[in-house]
N, CA, C and O of each residue as an XYZ file, in Angstrom:
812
protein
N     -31.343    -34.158     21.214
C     -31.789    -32.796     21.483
C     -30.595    -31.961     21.955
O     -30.097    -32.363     23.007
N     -29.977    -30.773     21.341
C     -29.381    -29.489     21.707
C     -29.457    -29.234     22.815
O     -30.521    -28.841     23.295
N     -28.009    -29.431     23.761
C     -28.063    -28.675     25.476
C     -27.587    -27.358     25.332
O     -26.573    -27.022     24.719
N     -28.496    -26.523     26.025
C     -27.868    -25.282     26.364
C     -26.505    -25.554     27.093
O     -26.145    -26.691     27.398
N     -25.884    -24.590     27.311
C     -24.422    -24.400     27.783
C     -24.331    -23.262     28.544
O     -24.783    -22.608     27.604
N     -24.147    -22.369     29.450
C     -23.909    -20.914     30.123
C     -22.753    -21.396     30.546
O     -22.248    -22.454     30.172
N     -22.234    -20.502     31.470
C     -21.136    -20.394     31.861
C     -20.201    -19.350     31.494
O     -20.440    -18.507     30.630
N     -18.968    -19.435     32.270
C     -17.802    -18.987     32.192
C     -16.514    -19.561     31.704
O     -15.494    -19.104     31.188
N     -17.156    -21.287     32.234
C     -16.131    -22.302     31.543
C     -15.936    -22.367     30.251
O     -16.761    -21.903     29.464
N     -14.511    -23.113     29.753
C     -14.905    -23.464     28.322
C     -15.792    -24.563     28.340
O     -16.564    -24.987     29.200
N     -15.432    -25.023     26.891
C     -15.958    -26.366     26.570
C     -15.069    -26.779     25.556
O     -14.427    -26.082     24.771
N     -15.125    -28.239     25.700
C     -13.715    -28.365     24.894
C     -14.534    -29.965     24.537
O     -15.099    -30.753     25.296
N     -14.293    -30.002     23.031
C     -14.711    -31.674     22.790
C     -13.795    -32.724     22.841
O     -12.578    -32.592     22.710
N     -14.509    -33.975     23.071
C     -13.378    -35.045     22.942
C     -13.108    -35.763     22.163
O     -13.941    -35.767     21.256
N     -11.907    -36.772     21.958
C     -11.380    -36.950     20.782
C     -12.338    -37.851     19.955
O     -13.155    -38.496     20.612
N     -12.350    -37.978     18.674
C     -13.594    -38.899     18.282
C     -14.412    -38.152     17.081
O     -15.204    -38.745     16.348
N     -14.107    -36.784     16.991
C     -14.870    -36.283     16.306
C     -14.347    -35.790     14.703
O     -13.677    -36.699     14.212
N     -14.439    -34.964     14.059
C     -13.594    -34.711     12.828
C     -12.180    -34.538     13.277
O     -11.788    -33.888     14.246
N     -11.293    -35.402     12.191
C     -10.011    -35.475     12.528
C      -9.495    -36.283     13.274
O      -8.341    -36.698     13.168
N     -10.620    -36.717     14.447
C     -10.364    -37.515     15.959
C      -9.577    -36.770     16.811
O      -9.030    -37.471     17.663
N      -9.364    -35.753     16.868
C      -8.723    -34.718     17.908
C      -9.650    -34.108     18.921
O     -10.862    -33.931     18.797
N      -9.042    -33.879     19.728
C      -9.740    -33.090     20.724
C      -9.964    -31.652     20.514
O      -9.085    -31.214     19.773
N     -10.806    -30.744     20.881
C     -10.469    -29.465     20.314
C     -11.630    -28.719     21.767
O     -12.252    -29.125     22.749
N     -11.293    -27.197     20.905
C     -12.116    -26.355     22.124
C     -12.981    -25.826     21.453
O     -12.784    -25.888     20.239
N     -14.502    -24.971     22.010
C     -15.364    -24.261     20.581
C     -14.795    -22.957     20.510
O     -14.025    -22.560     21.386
N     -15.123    -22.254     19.518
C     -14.724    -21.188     19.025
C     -16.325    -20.185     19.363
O     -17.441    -20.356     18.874
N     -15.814    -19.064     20.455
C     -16.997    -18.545     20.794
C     -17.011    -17.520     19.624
O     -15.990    -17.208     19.013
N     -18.235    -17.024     19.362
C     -18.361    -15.374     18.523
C     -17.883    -14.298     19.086
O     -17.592    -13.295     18.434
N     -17.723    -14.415     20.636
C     -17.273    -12.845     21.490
C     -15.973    -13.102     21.839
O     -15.219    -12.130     21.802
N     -15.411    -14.401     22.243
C     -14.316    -15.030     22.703
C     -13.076    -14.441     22.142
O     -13.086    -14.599     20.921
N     -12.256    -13.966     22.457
C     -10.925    -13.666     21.889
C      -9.453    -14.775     22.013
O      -8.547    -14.931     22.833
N      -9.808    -15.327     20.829
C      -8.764    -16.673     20.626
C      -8.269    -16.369     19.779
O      -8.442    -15.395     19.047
N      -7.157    -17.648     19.747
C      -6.215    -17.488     18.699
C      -6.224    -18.975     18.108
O      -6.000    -20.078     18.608
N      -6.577    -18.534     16.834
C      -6.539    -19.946     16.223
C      -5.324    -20.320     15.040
O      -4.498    -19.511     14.616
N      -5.421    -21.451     14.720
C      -4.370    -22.041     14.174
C      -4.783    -23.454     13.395
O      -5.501    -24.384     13.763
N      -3.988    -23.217     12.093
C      -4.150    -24.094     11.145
C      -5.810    -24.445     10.710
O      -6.489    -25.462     10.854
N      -6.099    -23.110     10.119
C      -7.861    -22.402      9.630
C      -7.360    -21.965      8.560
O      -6.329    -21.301      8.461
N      -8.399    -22.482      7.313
C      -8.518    -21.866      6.432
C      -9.833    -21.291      6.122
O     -10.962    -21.753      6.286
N      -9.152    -19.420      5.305
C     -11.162    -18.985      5.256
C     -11.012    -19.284      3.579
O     -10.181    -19.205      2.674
N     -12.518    -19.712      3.850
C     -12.887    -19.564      2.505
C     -13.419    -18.176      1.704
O     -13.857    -17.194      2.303
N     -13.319    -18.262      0.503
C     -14.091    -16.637     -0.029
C     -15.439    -16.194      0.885
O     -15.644    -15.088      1.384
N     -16.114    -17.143      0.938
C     -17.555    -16.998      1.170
C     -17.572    -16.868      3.089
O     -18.592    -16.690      3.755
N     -16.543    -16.977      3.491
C     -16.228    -17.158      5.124
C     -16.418    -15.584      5.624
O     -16.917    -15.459      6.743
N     -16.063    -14.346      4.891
C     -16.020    -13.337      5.132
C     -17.066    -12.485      4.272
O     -16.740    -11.745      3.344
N     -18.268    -12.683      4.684
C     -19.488    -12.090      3.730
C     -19.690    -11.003      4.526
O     -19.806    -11.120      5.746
N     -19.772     -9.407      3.663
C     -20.241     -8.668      4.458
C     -19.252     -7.638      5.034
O     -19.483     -6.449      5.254
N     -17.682     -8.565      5.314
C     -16.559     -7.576      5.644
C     -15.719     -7.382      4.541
O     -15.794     -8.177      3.604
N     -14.531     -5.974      4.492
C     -13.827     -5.538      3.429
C     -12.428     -6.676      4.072
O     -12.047     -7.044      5.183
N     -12.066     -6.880      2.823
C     -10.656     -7.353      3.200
C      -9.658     -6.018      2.849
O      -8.494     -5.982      3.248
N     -10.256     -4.959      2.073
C      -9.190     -3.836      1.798
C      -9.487     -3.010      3.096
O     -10.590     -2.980      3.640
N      -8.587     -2.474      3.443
C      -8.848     -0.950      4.314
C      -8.327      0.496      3.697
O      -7.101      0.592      3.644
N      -8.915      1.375      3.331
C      -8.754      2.411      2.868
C      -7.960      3.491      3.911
O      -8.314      3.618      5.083
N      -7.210      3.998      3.511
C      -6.877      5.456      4.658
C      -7.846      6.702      3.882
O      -8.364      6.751      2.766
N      -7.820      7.549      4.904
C      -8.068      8.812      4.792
C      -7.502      9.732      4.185
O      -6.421     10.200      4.544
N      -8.425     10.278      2.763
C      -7.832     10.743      1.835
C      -7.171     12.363      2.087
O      -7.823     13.247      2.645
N      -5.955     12.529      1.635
C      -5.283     14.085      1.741
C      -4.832     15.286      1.089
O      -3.737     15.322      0.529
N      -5.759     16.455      1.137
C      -5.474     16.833      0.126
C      -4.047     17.604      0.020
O      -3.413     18.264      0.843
N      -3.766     17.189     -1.549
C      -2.344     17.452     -1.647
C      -1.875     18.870     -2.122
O      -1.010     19.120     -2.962
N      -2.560     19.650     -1.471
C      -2.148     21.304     -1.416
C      -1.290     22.145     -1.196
O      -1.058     23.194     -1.797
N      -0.602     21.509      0.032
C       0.596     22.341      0.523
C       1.360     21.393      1.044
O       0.934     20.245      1.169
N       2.864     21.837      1.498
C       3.492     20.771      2.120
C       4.429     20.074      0.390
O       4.123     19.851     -0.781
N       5.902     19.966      1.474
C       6.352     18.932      0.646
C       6.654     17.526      0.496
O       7.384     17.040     -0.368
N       6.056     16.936      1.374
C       5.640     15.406      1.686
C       4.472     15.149      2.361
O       4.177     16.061      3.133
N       3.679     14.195      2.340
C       2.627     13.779      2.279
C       2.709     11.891      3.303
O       3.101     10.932      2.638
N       2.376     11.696      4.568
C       2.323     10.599      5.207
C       1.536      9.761      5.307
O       0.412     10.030      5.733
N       1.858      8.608      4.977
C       0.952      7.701      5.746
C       1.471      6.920      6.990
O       2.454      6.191      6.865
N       0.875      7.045      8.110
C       1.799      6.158      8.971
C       0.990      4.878      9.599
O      -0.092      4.522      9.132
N       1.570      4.278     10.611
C       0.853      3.454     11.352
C       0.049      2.057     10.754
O      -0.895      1.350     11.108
N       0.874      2.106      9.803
C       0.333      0.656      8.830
C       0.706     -0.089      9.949
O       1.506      0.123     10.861
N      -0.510     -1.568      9.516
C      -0.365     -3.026     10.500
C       0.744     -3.523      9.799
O       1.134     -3.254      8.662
N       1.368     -4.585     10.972
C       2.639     -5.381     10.563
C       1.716     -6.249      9.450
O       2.513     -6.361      8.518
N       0.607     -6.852      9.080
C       0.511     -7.563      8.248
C       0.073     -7.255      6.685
O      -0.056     -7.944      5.673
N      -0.045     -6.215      6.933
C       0.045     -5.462      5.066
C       1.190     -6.442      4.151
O       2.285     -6.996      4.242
N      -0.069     -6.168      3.127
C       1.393     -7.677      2.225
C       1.349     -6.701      0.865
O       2.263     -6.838      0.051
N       0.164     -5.594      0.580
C       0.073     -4.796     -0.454
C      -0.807     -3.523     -0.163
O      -1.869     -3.560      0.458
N      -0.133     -2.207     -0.781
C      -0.836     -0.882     -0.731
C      -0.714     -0.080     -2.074
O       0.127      0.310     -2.884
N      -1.710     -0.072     -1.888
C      -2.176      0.462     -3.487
C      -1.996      2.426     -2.903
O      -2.720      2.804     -1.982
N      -1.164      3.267     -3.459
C      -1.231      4.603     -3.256
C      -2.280      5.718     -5.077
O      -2.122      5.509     -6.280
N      -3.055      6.596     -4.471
C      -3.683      6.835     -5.526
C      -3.657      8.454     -5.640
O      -3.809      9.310     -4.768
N      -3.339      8.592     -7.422
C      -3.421     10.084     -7.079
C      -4.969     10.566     -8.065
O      -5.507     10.086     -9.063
N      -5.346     12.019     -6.955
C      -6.326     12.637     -7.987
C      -5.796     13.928     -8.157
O      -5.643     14.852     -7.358
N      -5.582     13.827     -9.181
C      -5.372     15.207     -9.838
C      -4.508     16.219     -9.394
O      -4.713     17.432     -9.428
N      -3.321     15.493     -8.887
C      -2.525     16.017     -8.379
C      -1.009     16.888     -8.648
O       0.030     16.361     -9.046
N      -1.124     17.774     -8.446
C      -0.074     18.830     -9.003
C       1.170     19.300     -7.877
O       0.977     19.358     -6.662
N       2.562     19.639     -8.599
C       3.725     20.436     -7.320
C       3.324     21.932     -8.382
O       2.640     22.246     -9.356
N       4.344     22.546     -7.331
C       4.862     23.821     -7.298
C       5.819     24.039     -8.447
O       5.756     25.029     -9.176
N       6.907     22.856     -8.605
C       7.826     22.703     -9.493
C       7.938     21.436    -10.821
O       7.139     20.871    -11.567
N       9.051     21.418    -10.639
C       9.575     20.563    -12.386
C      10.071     18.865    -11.862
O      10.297     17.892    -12.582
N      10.128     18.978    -10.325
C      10.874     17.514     -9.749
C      10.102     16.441     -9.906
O       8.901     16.617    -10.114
N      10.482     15.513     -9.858
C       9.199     13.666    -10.249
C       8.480     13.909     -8.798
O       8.298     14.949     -8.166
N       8.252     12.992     -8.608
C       6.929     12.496     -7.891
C       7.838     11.160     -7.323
O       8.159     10.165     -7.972
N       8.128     11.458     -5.963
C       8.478      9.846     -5.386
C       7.530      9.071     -4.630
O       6.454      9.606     -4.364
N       7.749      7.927     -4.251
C       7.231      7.331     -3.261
C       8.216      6.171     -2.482
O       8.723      5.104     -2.829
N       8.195      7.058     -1.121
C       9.178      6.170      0.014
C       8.484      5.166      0.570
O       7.253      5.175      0.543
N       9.235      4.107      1.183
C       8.691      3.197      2.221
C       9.204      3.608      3.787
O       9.956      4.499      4.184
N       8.768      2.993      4.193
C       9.769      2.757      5.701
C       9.155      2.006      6.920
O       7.987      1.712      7.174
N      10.416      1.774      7.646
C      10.192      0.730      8.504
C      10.611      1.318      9.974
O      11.600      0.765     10.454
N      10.008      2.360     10.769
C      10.170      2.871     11.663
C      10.332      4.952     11.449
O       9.905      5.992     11.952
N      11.252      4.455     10.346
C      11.313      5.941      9.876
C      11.390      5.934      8.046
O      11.082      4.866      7.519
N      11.718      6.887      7.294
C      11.505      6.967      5.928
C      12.976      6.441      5.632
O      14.094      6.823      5.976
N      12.476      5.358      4.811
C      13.802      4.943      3.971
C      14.295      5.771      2.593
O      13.911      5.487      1.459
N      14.893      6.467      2.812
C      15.761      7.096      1.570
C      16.742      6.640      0.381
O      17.219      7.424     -0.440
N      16.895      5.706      0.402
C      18.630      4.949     -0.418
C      18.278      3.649     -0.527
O      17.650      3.032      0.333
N      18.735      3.126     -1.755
C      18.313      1.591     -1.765
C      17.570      1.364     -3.121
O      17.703      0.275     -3.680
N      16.925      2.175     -3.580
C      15.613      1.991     -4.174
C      16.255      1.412     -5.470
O      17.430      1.724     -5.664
N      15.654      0.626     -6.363
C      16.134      0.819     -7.861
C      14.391      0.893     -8.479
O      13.366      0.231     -8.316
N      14.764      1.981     -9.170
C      13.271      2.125     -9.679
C      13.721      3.239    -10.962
O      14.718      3.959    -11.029
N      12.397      3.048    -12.088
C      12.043      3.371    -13.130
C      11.125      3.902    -13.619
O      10.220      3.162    -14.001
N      10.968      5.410    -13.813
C       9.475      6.193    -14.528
C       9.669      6.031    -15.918
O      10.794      5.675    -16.268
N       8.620      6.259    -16.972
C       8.745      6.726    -18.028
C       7.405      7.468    -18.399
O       6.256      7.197    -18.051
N       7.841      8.399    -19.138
C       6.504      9.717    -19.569
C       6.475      9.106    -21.353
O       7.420      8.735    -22.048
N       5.331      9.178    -21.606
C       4.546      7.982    -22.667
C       4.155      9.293    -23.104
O       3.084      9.187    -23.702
N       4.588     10.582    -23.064
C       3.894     11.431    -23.846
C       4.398     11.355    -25.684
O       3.529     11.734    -26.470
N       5.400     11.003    -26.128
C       5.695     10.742    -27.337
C       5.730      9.305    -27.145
O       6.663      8.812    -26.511
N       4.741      8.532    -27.663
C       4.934      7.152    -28.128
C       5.714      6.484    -28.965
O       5.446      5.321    -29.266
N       6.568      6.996    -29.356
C       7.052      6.609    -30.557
C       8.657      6.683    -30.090
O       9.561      6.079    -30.669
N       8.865      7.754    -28.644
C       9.787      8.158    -28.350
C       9.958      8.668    -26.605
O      10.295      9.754    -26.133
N       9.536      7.279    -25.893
C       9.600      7.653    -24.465
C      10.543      7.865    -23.693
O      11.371      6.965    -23.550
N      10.697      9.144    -22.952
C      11.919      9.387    -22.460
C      11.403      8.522    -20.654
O      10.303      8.086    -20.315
N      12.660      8.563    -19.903
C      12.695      7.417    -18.895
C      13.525      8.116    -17.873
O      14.207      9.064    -18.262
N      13.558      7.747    -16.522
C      14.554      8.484    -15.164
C      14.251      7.735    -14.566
O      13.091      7.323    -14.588
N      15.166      7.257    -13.792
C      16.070      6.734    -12.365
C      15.581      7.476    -11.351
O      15.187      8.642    -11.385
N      15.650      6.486    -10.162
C      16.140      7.213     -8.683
C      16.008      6.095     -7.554
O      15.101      5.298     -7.316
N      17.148      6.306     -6.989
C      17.973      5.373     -5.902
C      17.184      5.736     -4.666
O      17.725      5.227     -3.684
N      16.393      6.242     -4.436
C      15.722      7.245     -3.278
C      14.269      7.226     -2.886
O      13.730      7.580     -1.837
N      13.671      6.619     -4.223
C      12.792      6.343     -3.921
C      11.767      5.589     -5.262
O      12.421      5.086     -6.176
N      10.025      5.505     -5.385
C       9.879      4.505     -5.987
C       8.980      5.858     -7.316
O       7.786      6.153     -7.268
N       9.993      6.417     -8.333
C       9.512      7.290     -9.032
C       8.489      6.844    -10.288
O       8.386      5.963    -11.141
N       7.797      8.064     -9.816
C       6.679      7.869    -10.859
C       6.708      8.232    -11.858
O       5.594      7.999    -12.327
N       7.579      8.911    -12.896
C       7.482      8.776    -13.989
C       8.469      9.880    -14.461
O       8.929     10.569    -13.550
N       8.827     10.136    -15.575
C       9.879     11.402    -16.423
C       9.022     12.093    -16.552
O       8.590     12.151    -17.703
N       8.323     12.969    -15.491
C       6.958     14.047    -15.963
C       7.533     15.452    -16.056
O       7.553     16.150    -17.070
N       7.979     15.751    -14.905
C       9.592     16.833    -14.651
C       8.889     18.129    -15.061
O       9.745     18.942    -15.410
N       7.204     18.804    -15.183
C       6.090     19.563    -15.381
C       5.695     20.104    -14.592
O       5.096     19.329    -13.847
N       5.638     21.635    -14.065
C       5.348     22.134    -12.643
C       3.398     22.305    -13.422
O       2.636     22.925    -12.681
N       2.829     21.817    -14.664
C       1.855     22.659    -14.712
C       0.888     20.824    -15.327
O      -0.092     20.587    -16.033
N       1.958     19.897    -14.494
C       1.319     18.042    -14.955
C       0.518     18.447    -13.857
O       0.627     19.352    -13.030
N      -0.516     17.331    -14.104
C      -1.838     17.021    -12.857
C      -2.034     15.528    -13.172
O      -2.439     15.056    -14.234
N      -1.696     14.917    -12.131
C      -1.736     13.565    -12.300
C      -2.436     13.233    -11.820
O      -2.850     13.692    -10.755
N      -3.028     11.914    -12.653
C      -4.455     10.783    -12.120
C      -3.750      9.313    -12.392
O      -3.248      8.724    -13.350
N      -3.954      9.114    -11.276
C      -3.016      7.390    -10.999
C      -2.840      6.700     -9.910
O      -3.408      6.821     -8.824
N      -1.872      5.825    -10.308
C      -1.942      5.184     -9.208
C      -0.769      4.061     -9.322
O      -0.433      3.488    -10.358
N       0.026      3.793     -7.430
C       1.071      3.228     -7.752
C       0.850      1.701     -6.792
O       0.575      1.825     -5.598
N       0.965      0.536     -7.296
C       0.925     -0.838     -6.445
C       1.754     -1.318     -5.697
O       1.759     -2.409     -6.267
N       2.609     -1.475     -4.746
C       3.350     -1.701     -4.173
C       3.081     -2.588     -3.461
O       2.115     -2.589     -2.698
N       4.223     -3.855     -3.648
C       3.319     -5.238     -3.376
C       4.402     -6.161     -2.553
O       5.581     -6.224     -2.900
N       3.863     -6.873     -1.416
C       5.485     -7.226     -0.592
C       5.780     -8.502     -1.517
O       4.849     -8.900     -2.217
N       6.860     -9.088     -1.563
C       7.340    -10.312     -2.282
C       7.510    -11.278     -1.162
O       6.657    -12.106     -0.845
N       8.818    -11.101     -0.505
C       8.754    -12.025      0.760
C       9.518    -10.993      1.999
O      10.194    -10.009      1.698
N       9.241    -11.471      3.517
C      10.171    -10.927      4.197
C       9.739     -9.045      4.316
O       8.654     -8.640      4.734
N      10.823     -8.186      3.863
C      10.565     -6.913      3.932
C      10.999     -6.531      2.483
O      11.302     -5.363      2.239
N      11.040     -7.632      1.378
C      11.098     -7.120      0.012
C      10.029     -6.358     -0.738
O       9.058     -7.053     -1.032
N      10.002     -5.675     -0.942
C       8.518     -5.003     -1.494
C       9.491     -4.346     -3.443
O      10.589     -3.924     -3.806
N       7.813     -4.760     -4.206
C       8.260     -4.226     -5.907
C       7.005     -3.553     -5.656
O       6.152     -3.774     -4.796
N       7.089     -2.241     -7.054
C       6.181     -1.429     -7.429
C       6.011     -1.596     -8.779
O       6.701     -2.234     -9.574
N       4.838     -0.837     -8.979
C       4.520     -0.856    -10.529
C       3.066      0.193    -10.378
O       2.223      0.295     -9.487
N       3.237      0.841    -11.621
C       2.141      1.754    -11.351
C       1.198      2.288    -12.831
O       1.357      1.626    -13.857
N       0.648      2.981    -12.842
C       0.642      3.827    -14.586
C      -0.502      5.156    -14.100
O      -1.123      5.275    -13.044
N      -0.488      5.771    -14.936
C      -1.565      6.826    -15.179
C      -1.225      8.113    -15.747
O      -0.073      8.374    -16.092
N      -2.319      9.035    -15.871
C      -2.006     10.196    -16.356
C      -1.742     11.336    -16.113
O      -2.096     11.757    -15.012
N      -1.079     12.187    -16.979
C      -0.856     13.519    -16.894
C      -0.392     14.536    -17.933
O      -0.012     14.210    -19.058
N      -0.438     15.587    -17.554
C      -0.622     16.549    -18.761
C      -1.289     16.368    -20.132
O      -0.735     16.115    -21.202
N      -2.775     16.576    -19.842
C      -3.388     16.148    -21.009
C      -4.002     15.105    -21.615
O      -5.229     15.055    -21.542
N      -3.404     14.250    -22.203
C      -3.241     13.108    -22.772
C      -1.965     12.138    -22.932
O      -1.830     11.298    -23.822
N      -1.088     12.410    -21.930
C       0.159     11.816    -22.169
C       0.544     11.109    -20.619
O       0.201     11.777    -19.644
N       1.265      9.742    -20.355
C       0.750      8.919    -19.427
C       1.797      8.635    -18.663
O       2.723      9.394    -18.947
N       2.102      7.790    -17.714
C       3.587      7.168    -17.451
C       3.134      6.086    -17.029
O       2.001      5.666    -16.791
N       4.343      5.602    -16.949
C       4.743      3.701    -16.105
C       5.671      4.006    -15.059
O       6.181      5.081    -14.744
N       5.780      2.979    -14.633
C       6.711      2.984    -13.667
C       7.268      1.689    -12.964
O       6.363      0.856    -12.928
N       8.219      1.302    -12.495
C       8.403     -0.623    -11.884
C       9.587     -0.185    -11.150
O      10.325      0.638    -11.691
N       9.970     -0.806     -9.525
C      11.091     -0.906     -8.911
C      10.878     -1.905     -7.640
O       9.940     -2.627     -7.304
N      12.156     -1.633     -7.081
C      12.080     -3.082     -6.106
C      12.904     -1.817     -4.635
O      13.747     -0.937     -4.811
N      12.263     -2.216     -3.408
C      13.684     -1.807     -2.332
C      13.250     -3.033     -1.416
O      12.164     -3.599     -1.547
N      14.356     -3.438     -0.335
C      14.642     -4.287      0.240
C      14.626     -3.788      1.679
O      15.727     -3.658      2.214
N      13.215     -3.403      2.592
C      13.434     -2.676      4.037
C      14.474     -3.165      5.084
O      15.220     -4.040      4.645
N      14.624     -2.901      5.992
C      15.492     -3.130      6.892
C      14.800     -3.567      8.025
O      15.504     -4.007      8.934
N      13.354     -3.550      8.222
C      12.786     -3.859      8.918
C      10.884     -3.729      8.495
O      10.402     -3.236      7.476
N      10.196     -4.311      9.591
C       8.686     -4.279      8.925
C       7.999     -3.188      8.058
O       8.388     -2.156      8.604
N       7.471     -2.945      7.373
C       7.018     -1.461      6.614
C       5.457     -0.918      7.663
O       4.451     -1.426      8.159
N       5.895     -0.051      7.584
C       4.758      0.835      8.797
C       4.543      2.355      8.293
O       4.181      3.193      9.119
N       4.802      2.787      6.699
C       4.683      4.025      6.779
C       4.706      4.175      5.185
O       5.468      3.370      4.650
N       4.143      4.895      4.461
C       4.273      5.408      3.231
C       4.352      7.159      2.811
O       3.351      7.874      2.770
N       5.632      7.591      2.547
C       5.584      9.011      2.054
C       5.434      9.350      0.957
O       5.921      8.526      0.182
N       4.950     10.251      0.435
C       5.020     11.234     -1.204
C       5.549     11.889     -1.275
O       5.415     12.785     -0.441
N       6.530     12.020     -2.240
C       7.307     13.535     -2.259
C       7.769     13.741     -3.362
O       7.259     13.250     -4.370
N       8.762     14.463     -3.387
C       9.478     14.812     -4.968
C      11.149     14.819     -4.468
O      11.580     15.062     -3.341
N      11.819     14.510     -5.556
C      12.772     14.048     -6.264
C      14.051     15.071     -4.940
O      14.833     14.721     -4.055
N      13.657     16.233     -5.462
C      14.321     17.555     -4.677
C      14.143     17.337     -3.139
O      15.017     17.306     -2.273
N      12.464     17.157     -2.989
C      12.265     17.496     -1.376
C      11.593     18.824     -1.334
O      10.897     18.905     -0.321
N      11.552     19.915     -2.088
C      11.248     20.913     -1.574
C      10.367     21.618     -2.686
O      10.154     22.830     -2.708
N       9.951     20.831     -3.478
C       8.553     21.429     -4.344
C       7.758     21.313     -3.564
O       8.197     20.790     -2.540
N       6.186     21.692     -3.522
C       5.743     21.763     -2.376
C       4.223     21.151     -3.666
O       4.269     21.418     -4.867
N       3.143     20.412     -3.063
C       2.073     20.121     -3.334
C       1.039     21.240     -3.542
O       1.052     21.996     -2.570
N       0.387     21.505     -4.231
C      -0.467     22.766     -4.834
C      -1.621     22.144     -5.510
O      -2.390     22.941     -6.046
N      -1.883     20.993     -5.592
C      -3.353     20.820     -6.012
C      -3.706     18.919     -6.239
O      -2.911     18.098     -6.695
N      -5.045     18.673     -5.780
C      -5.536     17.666     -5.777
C      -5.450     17.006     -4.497
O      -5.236     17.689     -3.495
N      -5.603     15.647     -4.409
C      -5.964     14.337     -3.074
C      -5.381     13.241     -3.271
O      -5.797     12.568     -4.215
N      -4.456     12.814     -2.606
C      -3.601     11.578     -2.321
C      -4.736     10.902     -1.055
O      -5.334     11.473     -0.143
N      -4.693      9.022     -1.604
C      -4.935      8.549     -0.691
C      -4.202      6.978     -1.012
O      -3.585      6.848     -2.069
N      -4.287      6.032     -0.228
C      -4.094      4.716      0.360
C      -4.856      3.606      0.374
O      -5.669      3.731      1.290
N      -5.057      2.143     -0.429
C      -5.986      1.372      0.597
C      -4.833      0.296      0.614
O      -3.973      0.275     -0.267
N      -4.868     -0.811      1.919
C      -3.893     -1.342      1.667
C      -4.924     -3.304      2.147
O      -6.093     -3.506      2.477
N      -4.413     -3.732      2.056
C      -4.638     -5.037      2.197
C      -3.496     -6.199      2.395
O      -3.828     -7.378      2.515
């Protein structure tokens, strides 16, 4: 027969049981720290493993923040709706690890609007989204940014704009420290956002 238990004490079993180790119970309210647990799929019924940020609309302003990411983000998916600049500059996306990392980046857009004949752009600065270079593109997309090991993080992205015509995109930067922040911006810095909603989920 099942003993109740109250208290304040723990309870801790003795050796003999699975494994033959001794161990302590794991309360539901208890704030522990456990070690060497694996969850299964079915262990987390009911909760998100993604967390979404709060979506922004991308109207004004020439960068766009996310801050205050957890140290354990291993991937963040950034998403655009329908989003338009002021000007002709790409579309970046920074990382950073305390503050915005600028330099470093090796990354690759290409605009898929001639298939037959895709033009392509660089930038050391950040993780560009595509050869769109259109003050009158409205983009629907979205970019993956995924850690590898350490503070290595690659991107890769696709979607559309102007019309019917699309881009890609793939790069790698190497932080200097944990990633805690994601910016949007453009190429220049000083086109300014004029239409649609940027948001975040990261996991």
């Amino acid at each position: 027969m099942a003993t109740s238990i109250s208290g304040s004490t723990g309870v801790t079993f003795p050796a003999g049981g699975v494994g033959n180790t001794a161990g302590a119970a794991v309360g539901t309210t208890d704030t522990q720290t456990l070690t060497n647990k694996t969850l299964g799929s079915g262990l987390v019924a009911g909760a998100s493993l993604i967390t979404s940020g709060t979506a922004v609309a991308s109207t004004s302003g020439t960068s766009i923040d996310f801050t205050s990411l957890p140290a354990w983000v291993k991937r963040i998916t950034v998403m655009f709706n329908g989003v338009s600049t002021s000007g002709t500059s790409n579309h970046l996306i920074q990382l950073g690890a305390g503050s915005v990392t600028s330099s470093g980046y090796t990354s690759t857009g290409l605009n898929l609007a001639n298939a037959a004949s895709p033009s392509s752009t660089t930038s050391s600065s950040g993780f560009i989204l595509g050869d769109i270079a259109s003050a009158s593109a409205v983009i629907i997309g979205y970019m993956m940014i995924t850690n590898v090991s350490g503070n290595i993080w690659i991107a890769s992205g696709t979607g559309r704009h102007s019309g019917t015509a699309c881009f890609t995109n793939g790069g790698s930067i190497s932080l200097a420290g944990t990633l805690d922040r994601v910016r949007i911006t453009t190429v220049n810095g000083t086109d300014t956002f004029d239409l649609g909603s940027i948001n975040i989920f990261f996991e």
